[in-house]
N, C-alpha and C positions, 0 to 999 in steps of 0.2 A: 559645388563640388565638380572634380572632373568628370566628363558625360564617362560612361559606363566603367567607372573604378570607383563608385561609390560607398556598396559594402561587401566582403569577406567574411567567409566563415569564419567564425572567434574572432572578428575585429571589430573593433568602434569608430564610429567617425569623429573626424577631427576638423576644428573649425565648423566656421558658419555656411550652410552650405545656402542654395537659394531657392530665394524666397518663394512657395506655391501658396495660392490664396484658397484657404478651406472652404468660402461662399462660392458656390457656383454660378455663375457671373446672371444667366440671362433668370430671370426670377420672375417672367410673363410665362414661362411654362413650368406645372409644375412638375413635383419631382412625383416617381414610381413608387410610391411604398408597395413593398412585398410580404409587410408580419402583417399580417391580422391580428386584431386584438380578441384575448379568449373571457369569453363573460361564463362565469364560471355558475349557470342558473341552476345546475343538478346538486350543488350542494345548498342551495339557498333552496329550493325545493325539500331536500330532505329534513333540513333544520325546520322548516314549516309542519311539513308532517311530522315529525319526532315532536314538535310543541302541542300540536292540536293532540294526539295521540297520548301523549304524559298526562294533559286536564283531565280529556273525560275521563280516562281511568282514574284519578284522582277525584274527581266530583264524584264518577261511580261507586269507587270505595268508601268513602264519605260517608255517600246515601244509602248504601246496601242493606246496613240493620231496617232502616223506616222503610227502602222500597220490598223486603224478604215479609218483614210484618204489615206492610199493608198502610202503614200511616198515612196521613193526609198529608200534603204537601201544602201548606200556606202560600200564598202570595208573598209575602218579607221573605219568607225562608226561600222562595223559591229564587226570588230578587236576588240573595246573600248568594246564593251558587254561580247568578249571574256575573255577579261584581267579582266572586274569585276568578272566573273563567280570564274576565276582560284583563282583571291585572295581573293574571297568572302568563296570558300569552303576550301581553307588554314587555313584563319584567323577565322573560324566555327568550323576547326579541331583541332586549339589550344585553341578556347576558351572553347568546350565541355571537351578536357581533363583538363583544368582548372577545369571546373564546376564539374568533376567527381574526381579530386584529393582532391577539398577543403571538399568533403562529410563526411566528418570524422568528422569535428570542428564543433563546438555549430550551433546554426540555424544561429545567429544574427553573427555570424563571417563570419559565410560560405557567409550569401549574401552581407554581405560585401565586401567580395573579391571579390564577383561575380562580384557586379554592379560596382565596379572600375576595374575587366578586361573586362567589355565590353564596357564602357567608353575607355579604353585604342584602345584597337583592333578597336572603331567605328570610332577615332581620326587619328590611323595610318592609315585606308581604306582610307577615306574620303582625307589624305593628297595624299596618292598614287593616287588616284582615281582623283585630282585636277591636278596632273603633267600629267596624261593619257589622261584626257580631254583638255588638254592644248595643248596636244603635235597633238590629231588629230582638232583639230579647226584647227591647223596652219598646217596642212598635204590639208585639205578641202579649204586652202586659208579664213577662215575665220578669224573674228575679237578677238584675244585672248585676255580678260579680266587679270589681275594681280591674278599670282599661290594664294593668299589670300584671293582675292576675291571670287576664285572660289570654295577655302576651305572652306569658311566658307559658302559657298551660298548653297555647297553639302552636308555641314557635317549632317544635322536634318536627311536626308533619313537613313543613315549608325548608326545613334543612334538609329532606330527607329528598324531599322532592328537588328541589336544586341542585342540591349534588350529584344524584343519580342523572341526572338532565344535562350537565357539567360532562359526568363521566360518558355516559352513553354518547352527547354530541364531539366529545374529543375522541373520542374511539372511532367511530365513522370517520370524519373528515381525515384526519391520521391514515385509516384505511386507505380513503379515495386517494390521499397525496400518496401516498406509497406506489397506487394501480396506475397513478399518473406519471410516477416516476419511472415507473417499469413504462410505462408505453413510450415516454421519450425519449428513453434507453434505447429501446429497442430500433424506435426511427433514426436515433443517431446510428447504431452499429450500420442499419441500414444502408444511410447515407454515405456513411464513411465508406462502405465497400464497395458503391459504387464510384467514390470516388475515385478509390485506390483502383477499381477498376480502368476508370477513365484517364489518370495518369500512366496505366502500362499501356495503355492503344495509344498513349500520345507517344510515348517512349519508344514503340515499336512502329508508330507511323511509319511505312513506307516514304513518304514524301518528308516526312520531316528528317529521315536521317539521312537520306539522298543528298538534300538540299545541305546539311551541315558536311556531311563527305565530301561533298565537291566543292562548296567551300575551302574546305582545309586542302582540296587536291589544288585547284588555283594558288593557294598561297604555295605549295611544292612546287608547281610548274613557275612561280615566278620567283623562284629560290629565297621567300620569305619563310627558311626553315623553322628559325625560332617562333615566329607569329605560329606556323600549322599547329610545332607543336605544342605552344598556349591551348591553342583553340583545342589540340585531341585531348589535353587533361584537361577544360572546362568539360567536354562534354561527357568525360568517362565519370567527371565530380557530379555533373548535374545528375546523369543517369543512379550513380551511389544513391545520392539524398531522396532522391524522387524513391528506389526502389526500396530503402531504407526505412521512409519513415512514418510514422502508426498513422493512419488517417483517420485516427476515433482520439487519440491523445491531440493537445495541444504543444505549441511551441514558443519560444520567446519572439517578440517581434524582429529581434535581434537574427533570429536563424532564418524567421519567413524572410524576410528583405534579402539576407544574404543568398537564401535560395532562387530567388526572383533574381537580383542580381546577375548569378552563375546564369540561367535561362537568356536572359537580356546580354549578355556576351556575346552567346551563342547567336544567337539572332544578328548582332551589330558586325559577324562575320560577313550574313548575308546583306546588309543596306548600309554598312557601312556609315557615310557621314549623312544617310538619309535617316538614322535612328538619331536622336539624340535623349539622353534618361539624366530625370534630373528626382533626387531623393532628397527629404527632407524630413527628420526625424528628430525631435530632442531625446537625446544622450536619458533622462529619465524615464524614458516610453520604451527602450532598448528592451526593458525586461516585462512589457506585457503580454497576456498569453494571449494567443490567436490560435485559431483553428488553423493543421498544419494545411501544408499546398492551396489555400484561403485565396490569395491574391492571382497566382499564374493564369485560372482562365478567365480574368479581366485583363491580366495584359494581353496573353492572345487572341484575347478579340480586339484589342487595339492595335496589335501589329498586323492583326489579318485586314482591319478592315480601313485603318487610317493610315499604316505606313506604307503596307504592300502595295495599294492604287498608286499613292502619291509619286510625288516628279520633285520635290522639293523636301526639305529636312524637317521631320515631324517633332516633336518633343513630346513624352512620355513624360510625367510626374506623375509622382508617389508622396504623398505626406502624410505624417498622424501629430495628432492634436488632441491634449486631454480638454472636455469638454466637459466641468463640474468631476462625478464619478464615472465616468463616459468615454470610453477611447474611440476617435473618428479616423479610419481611418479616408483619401479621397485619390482616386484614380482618375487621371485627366491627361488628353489628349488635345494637339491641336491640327488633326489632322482632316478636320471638316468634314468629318464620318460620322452620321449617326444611324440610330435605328428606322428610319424614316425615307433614307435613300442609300441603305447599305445593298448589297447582291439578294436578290431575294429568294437564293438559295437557305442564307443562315437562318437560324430558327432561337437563336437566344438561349439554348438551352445551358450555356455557360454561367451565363447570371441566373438562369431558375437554379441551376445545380447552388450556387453559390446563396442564396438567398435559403435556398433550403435546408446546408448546410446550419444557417446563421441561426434558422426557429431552431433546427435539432438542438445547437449546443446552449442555447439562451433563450428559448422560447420569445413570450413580448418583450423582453428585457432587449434585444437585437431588432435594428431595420435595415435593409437594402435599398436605397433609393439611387435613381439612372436618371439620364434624358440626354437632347442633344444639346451645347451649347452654341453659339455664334462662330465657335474657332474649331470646334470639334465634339466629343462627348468627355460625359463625366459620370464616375461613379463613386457614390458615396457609404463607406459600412461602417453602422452603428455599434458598438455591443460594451458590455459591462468592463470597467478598467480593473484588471484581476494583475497582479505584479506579481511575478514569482518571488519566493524567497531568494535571500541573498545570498544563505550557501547554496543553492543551485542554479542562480544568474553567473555565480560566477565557475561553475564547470566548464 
């Protein structure tokens, strides 16, 4: 593609443009991951307690007539309580990770599955549980009734108990994701508003809108009236978008680039043929969502810190690439700037802002990885490939 007429707002690109290589070339240093992975031990905790807590009241109730009268407790009988416990808190441990694997599917599937693996698990107890009390009757010399008899005589307690155990652990977890969903809500709004905060202080930069003023007064002083004023509607358009748009909603890949684009104009007023921007997008990727203003403070840390030094013409790339279910997108530079011998003024807080954005909207499902390469830096962002629908890609 032409260097900085890549994309507009409401337009597509046409043709092949060129070619960026999505592997970051030196692969002896590795890259920054920024997601941490979240081990979710507080619900696995509570499933453990909610298990152990369901038997002994279950063994409890059980025993309550013999221990209120005083009965003797046998050895077999005492054994038979044993053997329910063991395979009560087995068949608890695979019915919960049931219950937590089916979490994903529709409501009306999920308890679908549920209430027919707890029917399954209260069927198989209940038979085990008939050959165990079979075998200590005839240990105590007592009267064994037929293994079917005794299946079916047992099975209502083992239904009643699995189900309840069903209901109670899907009620919790349900809870937790709900408190987990309000808390990540809550860090995205956060997020967002500092972002949108961080986009008006760039907006009203002192320095930044100097540098594009004078700019466009240079192009007046040397009577390139039509170039100023391109350049005063880029930057009245940039300013619109930027102040325009929700920093908690998403946007199509389509309108981020083209916002980056308007940005990178502006800038190519001040370096002229020392910017060069080179985009690379397949036409299908046009409509995936991205966090909006996502990319701009990865480009200005590359114009701040690999083109502004430099003496020689830098190249910016921009590409996205579906990876599986996975949209990449990679920001690369070849202006032989990295974090390692950048001004040791900056503090990175562009890529934390952005990485953090990334948990807010995608928790583990998003990664941030950086470093320097041999030619410059690169940044690389991970997150889930979500396409807008088609009557709204095409508004």
């Amino acid at each position: 593609m032409a260097q900085g007429a890549a994309f507009h707002v409401g337009r597509r690109p046409t043709g092949q443009s060129q070619s960026v290589p999505l592997k970051i070339r030196d692969k002896s240093r590795p890259m920054r991951a920024l997601v941490p992975a979240s081990l979710r031990q507080r619900e696995v905790g509570i499933a453990a307690l909610l298990t152990v807590l369901m038997w002994i009241t279950a063994l409890l109730l059980w025993s309550a007539q013999d221990i209120v009268e005083g009965s003797p407790f046998p050895w077999p009988y005492r054994r038979l309580l044993i053997e329910i416990l063991v395979v009560g808190l087995s068949f608890s441990a695979l019915l919960a990770s049931i219950i937590v694997g089916v979490r994903p599917l529709q409501p009306l599937l999920r308890t679908s599955v549920t209430a027919l693996a707890a029917i399954v698990i209260a069927i198989l107890h209940g038979w085990v549980d008939a050959h165990q009390l079979a075998h200590m009757r005839a240990e105590i010399n007592a009267s064994v009734a037929p293994i079917m008899t005794l299946f079916v005589s047992g099975l209502m307690p083992f239904l009643l108990i699995y189900g309840l155990y069903a209901a109670a652990l899907g009620l919790m977890l349900g809870a937790m994701t709900a408190r987990r969903r309000d808390v990540q809500l809550a860090e995205a709004r956060s997020a967002a508003q500092q972002a949108q905060l961080a986009a008006l202080r760039f907006q009203l930069n002192p320095h930044f809108l100097f540098n594009t003023l004078n700019a466009i007064s240079s192009l007046i002083v040397t009577h390139r009236n039509a170039d100023a004023e391109a350049m005063t509607m880029r930057l009245a358009e940039f300013l619109r978008i930027t102040l325009e748009t929700d920093p908690e909603a998403t946007v199509t890949l389509d309108e981020e680039l083209a916002t980056t684009q308007c940005y990178l104009d502006i800038e190519k007023a001040r370096f002229g043929a020392r910017l060069n921007v080179v985009f690379e997008c397949p036409a299908a990727l046009l409509d995936a969502h991205v966090p909006s203003l996502l990319l701009q403070p990865i480009i200005e840390n590359s114009i701040k810190y690999a083109v502004a030094p430099a003496r020689h013409k830098v190249t910016i790339s921009v590409s996205a690439a579906q990876i599986s279910d996975r949209l990449r997108l990679l920001i690369e530079d070849d202006g032989q700037q990295a974090f390692g011998n950048r001004p040791s003024g900056s503090t990175g807080l562009g890529l934390a802002n952005v990485g953090q954005r990334l948990r807010t909207f995608y928790g583990d499902e998003a990664a941030l990885e950086a470093r320097a390469t041999d030619r410059g830096f690169a940044v690389a962002l991970t997150m889930p490939l979500r396409l807008a629908p088609i009557a709204k890609a095409a508004e």
